[in-house]
C-alpha positions in Angstrom: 0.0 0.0 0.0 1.8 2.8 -1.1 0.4 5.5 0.8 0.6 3.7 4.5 3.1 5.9 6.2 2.0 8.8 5.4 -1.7 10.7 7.4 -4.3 11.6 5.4 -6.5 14.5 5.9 -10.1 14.2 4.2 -11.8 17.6 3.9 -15.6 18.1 3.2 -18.4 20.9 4.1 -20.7 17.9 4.6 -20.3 14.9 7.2 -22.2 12.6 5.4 -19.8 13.2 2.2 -16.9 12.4 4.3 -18.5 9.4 5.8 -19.4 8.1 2.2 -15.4 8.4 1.2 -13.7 7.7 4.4 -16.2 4.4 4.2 -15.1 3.3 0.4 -11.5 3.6 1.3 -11.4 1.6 4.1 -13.4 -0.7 2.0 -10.9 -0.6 -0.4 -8.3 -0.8 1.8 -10.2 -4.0 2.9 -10.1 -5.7 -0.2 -6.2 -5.3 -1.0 -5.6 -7.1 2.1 -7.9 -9.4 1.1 -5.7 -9.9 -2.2 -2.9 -9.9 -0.4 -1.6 -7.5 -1.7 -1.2 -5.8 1.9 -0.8 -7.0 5.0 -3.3 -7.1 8.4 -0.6 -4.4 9.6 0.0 -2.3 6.7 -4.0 -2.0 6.4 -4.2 -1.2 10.2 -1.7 1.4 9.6 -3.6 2.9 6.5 -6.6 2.9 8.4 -5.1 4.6 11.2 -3.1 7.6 9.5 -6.8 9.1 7.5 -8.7 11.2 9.4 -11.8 13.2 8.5 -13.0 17.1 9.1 -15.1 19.4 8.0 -13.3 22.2 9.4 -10.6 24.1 7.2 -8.0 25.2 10.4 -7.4 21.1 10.8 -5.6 21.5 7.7 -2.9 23.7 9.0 0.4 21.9 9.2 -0.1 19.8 6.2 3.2 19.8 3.6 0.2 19.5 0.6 -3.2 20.1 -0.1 -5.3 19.4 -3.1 -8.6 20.8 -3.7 -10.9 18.6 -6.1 -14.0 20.7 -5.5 -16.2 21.1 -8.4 -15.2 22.6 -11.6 -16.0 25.8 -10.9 -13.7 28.5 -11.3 -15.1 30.6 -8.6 -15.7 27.8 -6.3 -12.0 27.3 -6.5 -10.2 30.8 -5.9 -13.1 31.0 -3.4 -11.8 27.7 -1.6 -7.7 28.6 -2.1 -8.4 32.5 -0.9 -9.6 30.3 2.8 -6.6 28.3 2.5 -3.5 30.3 1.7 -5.4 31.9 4.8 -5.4 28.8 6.9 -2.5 27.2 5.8 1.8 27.4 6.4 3.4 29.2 3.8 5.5 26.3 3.3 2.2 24.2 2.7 1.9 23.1 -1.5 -1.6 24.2 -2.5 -2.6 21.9 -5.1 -5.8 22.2 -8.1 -6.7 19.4 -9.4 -8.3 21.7 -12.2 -8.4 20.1 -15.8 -8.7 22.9 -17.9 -8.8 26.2 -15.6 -5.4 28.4 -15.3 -3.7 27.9 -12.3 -1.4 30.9 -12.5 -4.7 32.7 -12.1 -5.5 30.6 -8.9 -2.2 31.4 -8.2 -2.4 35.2 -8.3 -5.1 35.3 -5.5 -2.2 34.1 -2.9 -0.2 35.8 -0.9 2.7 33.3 -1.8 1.8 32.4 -5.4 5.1 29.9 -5.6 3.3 27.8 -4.0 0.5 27.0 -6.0 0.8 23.6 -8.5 -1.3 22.1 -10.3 -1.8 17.7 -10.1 -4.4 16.2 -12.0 -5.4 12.8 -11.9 -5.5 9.9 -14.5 -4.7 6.1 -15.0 -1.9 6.5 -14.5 -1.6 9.8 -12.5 0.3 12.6 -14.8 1.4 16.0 -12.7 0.7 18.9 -14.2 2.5 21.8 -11.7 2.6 25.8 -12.8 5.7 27.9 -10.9 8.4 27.5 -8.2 11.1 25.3 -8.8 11.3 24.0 -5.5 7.7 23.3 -5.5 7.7 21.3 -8.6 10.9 19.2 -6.9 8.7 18.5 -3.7 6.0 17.1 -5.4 7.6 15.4 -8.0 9.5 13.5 -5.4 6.5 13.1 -2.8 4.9 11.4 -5.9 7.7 9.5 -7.3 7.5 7.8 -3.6 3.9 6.9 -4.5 4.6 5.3 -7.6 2.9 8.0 -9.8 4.5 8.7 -13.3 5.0 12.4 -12.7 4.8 14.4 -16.0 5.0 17.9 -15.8 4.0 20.3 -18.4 3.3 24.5 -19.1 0.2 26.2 -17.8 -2.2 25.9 -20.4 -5.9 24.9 -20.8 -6.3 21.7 -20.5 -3.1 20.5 -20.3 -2.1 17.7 -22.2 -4.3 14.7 -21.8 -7.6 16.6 -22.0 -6.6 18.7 -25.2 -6.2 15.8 -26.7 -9.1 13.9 -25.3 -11.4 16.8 -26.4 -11.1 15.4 -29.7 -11.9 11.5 -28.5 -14.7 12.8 -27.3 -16.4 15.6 -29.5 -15.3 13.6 -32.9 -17.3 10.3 -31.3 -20.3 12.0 -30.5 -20.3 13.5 -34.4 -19.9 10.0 -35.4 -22.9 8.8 -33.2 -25.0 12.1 -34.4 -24.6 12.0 -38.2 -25.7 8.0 -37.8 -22.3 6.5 -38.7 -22.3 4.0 -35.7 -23.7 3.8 -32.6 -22.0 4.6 -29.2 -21.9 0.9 -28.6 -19.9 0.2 -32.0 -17.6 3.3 -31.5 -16.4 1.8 -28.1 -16.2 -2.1 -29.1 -13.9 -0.8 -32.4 -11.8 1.4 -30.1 -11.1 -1.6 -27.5 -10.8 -3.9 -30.1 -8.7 -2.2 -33.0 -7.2 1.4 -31.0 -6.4 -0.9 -27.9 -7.6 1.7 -25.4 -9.6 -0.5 -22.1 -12.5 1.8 -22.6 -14.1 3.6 -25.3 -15.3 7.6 -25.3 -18.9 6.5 -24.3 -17.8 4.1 -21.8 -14.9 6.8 -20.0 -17.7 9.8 -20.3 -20.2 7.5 -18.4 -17.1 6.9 -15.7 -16.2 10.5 -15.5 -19.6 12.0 -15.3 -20.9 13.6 -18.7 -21.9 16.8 -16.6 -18.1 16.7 -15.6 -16.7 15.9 -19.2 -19.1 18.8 -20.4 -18.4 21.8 -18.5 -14.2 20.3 -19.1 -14.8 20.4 -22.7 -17.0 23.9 -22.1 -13.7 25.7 -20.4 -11.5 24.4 -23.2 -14.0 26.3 -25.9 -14.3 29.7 -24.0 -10.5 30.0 -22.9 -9.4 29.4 -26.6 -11.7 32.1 -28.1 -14.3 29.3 -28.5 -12.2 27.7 -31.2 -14.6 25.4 -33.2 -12.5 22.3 -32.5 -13.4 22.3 -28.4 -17.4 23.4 -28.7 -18.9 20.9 -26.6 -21.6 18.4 -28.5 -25.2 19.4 -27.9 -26.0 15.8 -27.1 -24.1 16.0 -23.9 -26.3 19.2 -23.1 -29.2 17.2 -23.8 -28.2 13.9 -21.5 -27.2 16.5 -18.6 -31.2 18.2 -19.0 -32.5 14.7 -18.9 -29.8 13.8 -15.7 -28.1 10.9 -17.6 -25.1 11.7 -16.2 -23.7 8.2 -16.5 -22.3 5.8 -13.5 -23.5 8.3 -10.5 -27.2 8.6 -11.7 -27.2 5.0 -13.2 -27.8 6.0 -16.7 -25.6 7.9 -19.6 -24.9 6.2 -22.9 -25.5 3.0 -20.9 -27.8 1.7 -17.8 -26.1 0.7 -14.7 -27.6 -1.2 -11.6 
């Protein structure tokens, strides 16, 4: 278990939130040992070091923090404003933003060098903005995780999800002119791309509320360049709440 020795602070406005996630790690935590790929101890250990709050001062002291509120811009300088506030100046603020700047999240603290950006995928690339020695901490602190750290400029986006906008949006134009259905476009991308899901398929996982309003910051912060306007048939599924996995229907039905 790679993150044993080191405590874990879980952060939420609402208990029952925190008693949702704190409960699906431990039950994750659960099943490694039950793999074997832990041990009684190492669980006990991983079980002991997280703790839960809902109150922003327990987070003073931490070497890093990252936010994965909602992605909402204002939500997010609102939440790193209470931070830097609360926070050592030594602490690593962390966005896991994928397409907002961070050098403007960065510009509402009071020690901007501090700010980074790490977003996460399978596997984890690290997407960090300014401050050399921040970028070395959290390069290493990951490296110790067994993350693939890959660092890149501050730009919308970034790298996988410029590149994913494009999976995506050309998909759904395949699906909407009546090329194929969503079903086919996944099967051929599993079966001759050799990606483990197709764009249906990882917009269901993500949330295609989530994916949309991604796709929607891409098109307004490249002076709505054709190539990132979101699909109107996303718009559509979020109007009739098929959001995918969490509401147990997207593109597919879930139990």
């Amino acid at each position: 278990m790679i993150l044993i020795k080191y405590s874990i602070t879980l952060y939420d406005i609402e208990d029952e939130i925190l008693e949702s996630n704190s409960r699906n790690i431990i039950t994750n935590i659960e099943k490694l040992k039950g793999k074997g790929k832990i041990t009684p101890e190492q669980a006990e250990s991983a079980n002991r070091n997280l703790k839960v709050s809902t109150k922003l001062t327990d987070l003073s002291g931490l070497d890093l923090i990252i936010e994965a509120v909602p992605e909402i811009k204002a939500l997010k300088i609102e939440l790193f404003k209470k931070l830097d506030a609360v926070s050592d100046p030594e602490t690593i603020l962390a966005t896991n933003t994928s397409s907002f700047s961070i050098t403007e999240f960065a510009a509402n603290l009071n020690h901007p060098q501090r700010m980074i950006g790490i977003h996460f995928f399978n596997p984890a690339p690290l997407m960090p903005l300014i401050g050399q020695t921040t970028i070395d901490r959290t390069r290493d602190l990951f490296l110790q995780i067994k993350k693939r750290p890959v660092i890149c400029k501050d730009t919308p986006g970034f790298i996988v999800n410029r590149i994913a906008s494009s999976f995506y949006n050309e998909s759904l134009r395949i699906v909407d002119e009546g090329l194929a259905t969503h079903e086919k476009v996944d099967r051929i991308m599993k079966k001759a791309g050799g990606f483990k899901m197709g764009p249906f398929e990882l917009q269901d996982l993500i949330g295609i509320d989530i994916n949309y309003n991604t796709t929607q910051s891409l098109f307004d912060n490249f002076q709505n360049e054709s190539r990132f306007k979101p699909h109107y048939l996303q718009k559509e599924m979020i109007l009739a709440n098929r959001l995918g996995r969490k509401t147990g229907k997207g593109f597919y039905k879930y139990e």
